[in-house]
C-alpha positions in Angstrom: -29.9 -35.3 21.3 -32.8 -37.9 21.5 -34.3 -36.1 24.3 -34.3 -32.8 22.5 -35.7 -34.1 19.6 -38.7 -35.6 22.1 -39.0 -31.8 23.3 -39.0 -30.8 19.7 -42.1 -32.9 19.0 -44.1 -32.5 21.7 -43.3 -28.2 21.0 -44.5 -29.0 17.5 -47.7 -31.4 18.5 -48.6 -28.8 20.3 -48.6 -25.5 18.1 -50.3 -28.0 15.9 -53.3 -28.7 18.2 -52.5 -32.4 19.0 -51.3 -31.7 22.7 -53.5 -29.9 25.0 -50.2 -28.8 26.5 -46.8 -27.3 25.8 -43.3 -28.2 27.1 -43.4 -26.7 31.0 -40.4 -26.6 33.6 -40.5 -30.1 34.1 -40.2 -31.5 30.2 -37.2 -28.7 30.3 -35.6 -29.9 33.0 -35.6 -33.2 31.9 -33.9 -32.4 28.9 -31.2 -30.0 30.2 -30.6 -33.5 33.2 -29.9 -35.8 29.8 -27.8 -33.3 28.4 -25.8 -32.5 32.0 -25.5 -36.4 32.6 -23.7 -36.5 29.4 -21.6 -33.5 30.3 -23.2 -31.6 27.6 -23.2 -28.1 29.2 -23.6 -26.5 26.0 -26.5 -28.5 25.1 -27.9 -28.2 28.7 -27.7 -24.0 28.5 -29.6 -24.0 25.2 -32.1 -25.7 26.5 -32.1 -23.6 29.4 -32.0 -20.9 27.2 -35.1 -22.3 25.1 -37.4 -22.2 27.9 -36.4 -19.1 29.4 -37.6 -17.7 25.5 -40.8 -19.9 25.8 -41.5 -18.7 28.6 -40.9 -14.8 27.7 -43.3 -15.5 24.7 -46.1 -16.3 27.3 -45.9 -20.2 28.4 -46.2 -19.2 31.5 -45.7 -23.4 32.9 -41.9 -22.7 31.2 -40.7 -20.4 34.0 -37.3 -21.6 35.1 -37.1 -22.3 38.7 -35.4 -23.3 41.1 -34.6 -27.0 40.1 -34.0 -25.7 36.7 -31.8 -23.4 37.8 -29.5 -25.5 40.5 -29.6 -28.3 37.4 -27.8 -25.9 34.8 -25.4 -24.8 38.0 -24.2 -28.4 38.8 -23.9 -29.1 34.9 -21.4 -26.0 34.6 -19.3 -26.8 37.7 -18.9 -30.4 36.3 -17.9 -29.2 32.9 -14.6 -29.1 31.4 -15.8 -25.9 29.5 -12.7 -23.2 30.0 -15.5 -21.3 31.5 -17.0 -23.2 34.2 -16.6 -21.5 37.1 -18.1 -17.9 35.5 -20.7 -20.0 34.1 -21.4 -21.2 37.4 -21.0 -18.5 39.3 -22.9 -16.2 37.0 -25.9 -18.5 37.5 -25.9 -18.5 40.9 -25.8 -14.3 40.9 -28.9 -15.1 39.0 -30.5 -16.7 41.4 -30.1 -14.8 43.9 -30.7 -11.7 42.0 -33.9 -12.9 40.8 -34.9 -14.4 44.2 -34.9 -11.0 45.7 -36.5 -9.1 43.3 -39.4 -12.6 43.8 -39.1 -13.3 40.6 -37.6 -17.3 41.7 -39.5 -18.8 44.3 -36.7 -20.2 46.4 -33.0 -19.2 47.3 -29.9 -20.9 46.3 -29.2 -23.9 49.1 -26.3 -25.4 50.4 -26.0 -27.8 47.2 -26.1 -25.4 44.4 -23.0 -22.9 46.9 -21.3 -26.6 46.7 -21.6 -26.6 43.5 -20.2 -23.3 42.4 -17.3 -23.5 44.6 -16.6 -27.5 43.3 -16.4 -25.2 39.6 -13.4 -23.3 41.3 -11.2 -26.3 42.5 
């Protein structure tokens, strides 16, 4: 949670005018890594979620990519969440889906398939 509240302040300094910038894919990811390393995947998909908004509402440096993606993947798969492997795999569709129609530079690799089908076994 102490992540997200850094998030929270930095999206807040900067609607103020104290930040020259926002939260971009990086600060995001970062977030959604704290919350995945604690198993969080809850926690992880809304700030997933969060970004994907802030970016829809024209922070254009908030796009998901790639890295953003493959980190909410690996965070399903590892979850106990009684949903895992639809989470997983309904990400990865995602990807792919969004990868064709360019709007993610970069394809699912050999780590984020690994992933997915860990979230089966």
């Amino acid at each position: 949670r102490g992540a997200e509240k850094l998030l929270d302040s930095i999206t807040v300094k900067y609607r103020i005018g104290e930040l020259d910038e926002g939260p971009n894919v990086v600060t995001y990811s970062s977030v959604m890594t704290a919350y995945a390393k604690q198993g969080d995947v809850v926690g992880a998909q809304k700030v997933f979620d969060r970004m994907q908004l802030d970016y829809d509402s024209g922070n254009k440096a908030a796009k998901p990519d790639i890295q953003s993606y493959s980190i909410l993947v690996d965070c399903w798969a590892k979850s106990n969440h009684k949903d895992s492997s639809r989470g997983a795999q309904k990400l990865l569709d995602t990807m792919i889906d969004k990868h064709k129609s360019r709007d993610l530079d970069g394809s699912p690799d050999a780590v984020t398939y690994n992933s997915v089908m860990s979230a089966y076994a």
